[in-house]
DOZAKE-27028 format. One line per field, with one value per residue (C-alpha): residue in three letters; x, y, z negated. Coordinates in steps of 0.001 Angstrom, whole numbers, plus 500000, padded with zeros to 6 digits. Example, Ala and Ser with C-alpha at 12.3 -4.5 7.8 and 13.67 -1.06 7.14 Angstrom:
REM residues 2
residu = [ALA, SER]
u = [512300, 513670]
v = [495500, 498940]
w = [492200, 492860]
//
This chain:
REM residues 195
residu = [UNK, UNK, UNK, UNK, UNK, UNK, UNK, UNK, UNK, UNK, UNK, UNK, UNK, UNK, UNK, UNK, UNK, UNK, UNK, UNK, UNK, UNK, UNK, UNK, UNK, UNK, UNK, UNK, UNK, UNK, UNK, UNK, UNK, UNK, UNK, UNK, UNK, UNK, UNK, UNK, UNK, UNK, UNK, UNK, UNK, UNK, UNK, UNK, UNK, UNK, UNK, UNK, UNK, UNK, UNK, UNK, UNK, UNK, UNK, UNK, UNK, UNK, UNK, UNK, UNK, UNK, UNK, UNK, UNK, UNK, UNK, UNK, UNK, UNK, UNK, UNK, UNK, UNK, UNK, UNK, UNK, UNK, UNK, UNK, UNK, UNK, UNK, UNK, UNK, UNK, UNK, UNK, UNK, UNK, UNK, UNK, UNK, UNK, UNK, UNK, UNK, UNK, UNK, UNK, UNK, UNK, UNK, UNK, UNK, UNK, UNK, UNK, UNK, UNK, UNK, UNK, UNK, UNK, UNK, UNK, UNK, UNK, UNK, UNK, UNK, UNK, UNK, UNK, UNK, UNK, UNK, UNK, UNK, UNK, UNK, UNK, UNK, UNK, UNK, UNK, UNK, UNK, UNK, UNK, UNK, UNK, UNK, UNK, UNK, UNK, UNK, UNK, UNK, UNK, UNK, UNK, UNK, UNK, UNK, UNK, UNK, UNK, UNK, UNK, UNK, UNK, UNK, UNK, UNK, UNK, UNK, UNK, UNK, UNK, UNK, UNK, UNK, UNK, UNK, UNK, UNK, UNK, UNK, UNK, UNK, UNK, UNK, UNK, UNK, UNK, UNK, UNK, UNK, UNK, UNK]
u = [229649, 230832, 233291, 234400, 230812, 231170, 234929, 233359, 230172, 232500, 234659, 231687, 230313, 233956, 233820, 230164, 230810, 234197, 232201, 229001, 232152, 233234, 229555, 229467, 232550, 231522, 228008, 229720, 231910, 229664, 227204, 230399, 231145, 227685, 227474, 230388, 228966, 229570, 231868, 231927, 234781, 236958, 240052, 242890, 244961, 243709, 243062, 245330, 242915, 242006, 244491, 244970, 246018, 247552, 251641, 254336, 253817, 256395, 256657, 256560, 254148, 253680, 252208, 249395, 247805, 247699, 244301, 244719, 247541, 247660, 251147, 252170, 250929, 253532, 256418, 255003, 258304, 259788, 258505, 256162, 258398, 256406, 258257, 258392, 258867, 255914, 255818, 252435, 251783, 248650, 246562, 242507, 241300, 238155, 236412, 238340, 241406, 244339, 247343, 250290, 252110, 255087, 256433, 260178, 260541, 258913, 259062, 255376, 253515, 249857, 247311, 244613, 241341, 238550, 237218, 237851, 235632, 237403, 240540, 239400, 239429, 238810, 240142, 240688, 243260, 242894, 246376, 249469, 252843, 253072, 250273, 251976, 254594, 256264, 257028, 258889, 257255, 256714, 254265, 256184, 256422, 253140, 251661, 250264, 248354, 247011, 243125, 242426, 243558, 242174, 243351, 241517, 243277, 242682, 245263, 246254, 248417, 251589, 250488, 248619, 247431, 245607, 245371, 245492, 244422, 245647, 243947, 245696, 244490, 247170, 247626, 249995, 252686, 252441, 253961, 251319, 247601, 247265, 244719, 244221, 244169, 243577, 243625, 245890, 245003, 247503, 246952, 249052, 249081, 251105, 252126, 253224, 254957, 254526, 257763]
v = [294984, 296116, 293617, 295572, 295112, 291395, 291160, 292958, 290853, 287964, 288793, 289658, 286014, 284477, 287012, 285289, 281902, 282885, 283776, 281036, 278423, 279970, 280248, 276428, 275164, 277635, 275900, 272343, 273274, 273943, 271093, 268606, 269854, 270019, 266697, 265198, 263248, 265791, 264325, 265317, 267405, 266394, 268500, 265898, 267584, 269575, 273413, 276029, 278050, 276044, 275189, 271406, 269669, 266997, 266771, 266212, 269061, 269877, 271665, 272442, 271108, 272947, 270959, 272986, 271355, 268246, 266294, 263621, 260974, 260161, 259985, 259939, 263583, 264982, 263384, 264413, 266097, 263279, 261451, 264419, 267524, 270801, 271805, 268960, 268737, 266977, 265818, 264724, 263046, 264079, 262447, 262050, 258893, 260209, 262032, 260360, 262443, 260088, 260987, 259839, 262019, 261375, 262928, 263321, 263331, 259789, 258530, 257434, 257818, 257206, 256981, 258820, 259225, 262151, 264730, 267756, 270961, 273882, 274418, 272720, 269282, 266960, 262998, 260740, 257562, 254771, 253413, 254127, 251822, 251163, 252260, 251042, 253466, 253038, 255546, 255963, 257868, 258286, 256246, 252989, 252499, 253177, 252065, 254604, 252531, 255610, 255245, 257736, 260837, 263470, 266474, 269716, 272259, 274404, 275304, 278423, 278305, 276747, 276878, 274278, 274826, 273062, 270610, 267136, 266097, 262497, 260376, 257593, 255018, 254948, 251384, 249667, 248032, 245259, 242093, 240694, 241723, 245593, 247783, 250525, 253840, 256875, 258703, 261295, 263561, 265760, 268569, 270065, 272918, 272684, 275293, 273373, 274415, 272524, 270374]
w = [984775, 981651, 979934, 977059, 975058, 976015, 974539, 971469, 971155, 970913, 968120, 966302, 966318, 965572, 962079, 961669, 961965, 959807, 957006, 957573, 957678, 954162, 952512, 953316, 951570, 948608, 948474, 949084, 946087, 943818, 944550, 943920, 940766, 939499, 940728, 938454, 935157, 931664, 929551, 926071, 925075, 921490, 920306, 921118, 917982, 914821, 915505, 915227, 913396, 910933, 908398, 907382, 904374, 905942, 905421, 902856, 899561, 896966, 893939, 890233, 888004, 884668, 881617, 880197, 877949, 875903, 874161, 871351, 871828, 868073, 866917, 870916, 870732, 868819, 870966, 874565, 875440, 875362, 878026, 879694, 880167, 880463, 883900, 886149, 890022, 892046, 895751, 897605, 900841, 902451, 904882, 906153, 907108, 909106, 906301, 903140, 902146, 901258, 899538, 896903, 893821, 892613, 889943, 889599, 885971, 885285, 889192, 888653, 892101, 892043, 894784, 895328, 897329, 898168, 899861, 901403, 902104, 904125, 902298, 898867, 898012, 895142, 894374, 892172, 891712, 892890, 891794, 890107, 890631, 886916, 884317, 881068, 879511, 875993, 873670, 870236, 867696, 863759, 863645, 865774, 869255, 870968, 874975, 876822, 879668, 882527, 882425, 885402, 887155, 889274, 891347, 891781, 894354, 897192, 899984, 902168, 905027, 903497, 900097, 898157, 894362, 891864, 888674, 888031, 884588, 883710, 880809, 879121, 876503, 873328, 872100, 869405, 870117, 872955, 870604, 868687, 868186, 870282, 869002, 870850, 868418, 870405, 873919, 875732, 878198, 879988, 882231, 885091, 887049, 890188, 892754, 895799, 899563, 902911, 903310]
//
């Protein structure tokens, strides 16, 4: 009898079942993971590819242009400087972009609300902290009372750019009777960093 082709015929079904053992879990493996329910899968923070808007933005706003006013027109550097420094607060609220500019000459922050479309966006106020704002000029004391403003930018990166063009109603003086007697609208360019 020949026990050396038995020896061998053995170790051949041990490396068999060896391998039919490890097909098994494989197969059992897959089947439990197929098995599991699909959940759907939402980015827990915002991309690192795509920039956002969202943060705290400073930097200089430029007048660059003024509109009517009446006699409030000829005095504008005396409440509205040409350079000025700004700081916004951005934030979205689902699809509604939120944010508040302050402006460092005047302190005036106003509110504002709109959209945004890959790295351009467009709102409008919603509020200011004070609207009324007297000024001295030739003609007597005037009240400029802020009728609207909007902001126009786009952003890169760390850089956001744009204009916000602010209209005020010109009215005369607040004791007695006011009439109002003419409009102002101001325009600003701004340049702004990523705080």
């Amino acid at each position: 009898m020949d026990f050396d082709g038995a020896r061998f015929l053995h170790e051949t079904v041990g490396m068999m079942r060896t391998g039919a053992v490890r097909v098994v879990m494989i197969l059992f493996t897959v089947v439990a993971i197929g098995c599991q329910e699909s959940r759907p899968v939402s980015p827990a923070a915002a991309s690192l590819f795509v920039p956002s808007i969202q943060g705290v933005w400073s930097g200089p706003l430029t007048l660059v242009s003024t509109s009517g006013g009446e006699c409030v027109g000829s005095v504008i550097p005396s409440f509205l400087p040409t350079n000025d420094l700004g700081t916004v607060s951005v934030a979205l609220n689902g699809t509604e972009l939120l944010a508040t500019l302050t402006m460092e000459s005047t302190g005036l922050a106003c509110k504002y609300s709109g959209t945004s479309t890959g790295t351009s966006l467009a709102m409008n106020a919603t509020s200011c902290d004070r609207t009324g704002l007297l000024v001295q000029c030739v003609g007597g004391t005037r009240e400029l009372r802020l009728v609207g403003s909007s902001v126009i930018g786009t952003w890169s990166g760390n850089q956001f750019t744009g204009v916000t063009t602010s209209t005020y109603n010109v009215f005369t003086p607040p004791e007695g009777r006011q009439d109002g007697v003419g409009s102002l609208v101001a325009t600003h360019s701004f340049t702004a960093a990523r705080q």
